[in-house]
N, C-alpha and C positions, 0 to 999 in steps of 0.2 A: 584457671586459678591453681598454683602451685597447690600440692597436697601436706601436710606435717613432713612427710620423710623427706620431699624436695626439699624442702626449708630446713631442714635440720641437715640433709646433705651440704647443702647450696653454703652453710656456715659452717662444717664441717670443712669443705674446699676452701672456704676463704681464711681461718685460723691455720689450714697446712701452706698456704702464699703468705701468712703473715710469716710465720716460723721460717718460713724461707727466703724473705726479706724481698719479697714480690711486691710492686707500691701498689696501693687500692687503684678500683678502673683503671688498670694494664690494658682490657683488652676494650676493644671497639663493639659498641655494639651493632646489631644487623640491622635495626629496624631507622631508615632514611629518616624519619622525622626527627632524631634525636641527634643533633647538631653536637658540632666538639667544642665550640665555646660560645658564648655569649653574644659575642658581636658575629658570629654567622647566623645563630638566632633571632635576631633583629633585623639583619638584611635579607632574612627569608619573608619573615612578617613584611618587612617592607617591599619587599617586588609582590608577595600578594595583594596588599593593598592597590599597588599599584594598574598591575591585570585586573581589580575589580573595577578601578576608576575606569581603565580603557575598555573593559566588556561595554560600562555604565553608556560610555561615550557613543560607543560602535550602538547599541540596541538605543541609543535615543534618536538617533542622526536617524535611523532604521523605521524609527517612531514618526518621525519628522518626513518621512517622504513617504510616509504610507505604504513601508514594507516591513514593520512589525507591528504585532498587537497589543493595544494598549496597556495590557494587563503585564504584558512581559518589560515593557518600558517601564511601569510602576513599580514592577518588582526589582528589576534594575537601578534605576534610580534609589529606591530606599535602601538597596543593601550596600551603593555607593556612599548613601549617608552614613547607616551606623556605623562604616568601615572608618570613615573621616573620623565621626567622633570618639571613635575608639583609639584612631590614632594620635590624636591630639589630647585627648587624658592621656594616654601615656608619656607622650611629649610633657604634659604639665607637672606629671606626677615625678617623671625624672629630670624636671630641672627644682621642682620643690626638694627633690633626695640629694641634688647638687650642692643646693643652698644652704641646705642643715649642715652639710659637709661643713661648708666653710665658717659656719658658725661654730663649729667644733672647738672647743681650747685643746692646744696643743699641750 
């Protein structure tokens, strides 16, 4: 957790890039999770969904021929669930934020 002098440095550095006509987030940050726009954001969430459906797949067939345990097929299976319905609230909730769009007066 940044300390007060970080924080007051940290805005200190960014009032000398304003003055200097430096546009805000210029620079990249380091840490992989943080995606540079939105729709790479989405296609990340989505290949993970994805790789959970196929583990889901691979450990049930595994379930199925009696070379995995049933506890790890259950646990599989249910986190292929919530993944779905996580993905499908979002699906709904951004075709409901579409909608409103178009409801919009111009």
């Amino acid at each position: 957790m940044p300390t007060a002098v970080q924080n007051y440095a940290q805005a200190i550095g960014a009032y000398n890039d304003a003055a200097r006509g430096k546009p805000m987030g210029d620079t990249k940050p380091a840490d992989p999770l943080h995606q540079d726009d939105f729709a790479s954001l989405v296609k990340s969430a989505v290949k993970e969904a994805v790789r959970i459906g196929e583990k889901s797949e691979q450990i049930s067939i595994a379930g199925i021929n009696d070379r995995a345990d049933i506890n790890q097929v259950v646990t599989a299976v249910a986190e292929a669930e919530v993944t779905l319905q996580t993905v499908v609230s979002i699906r709904d909730k951004a075709i409901e934020s579409y909608k409103q769009i178009l409801r919009m007066p111009m």
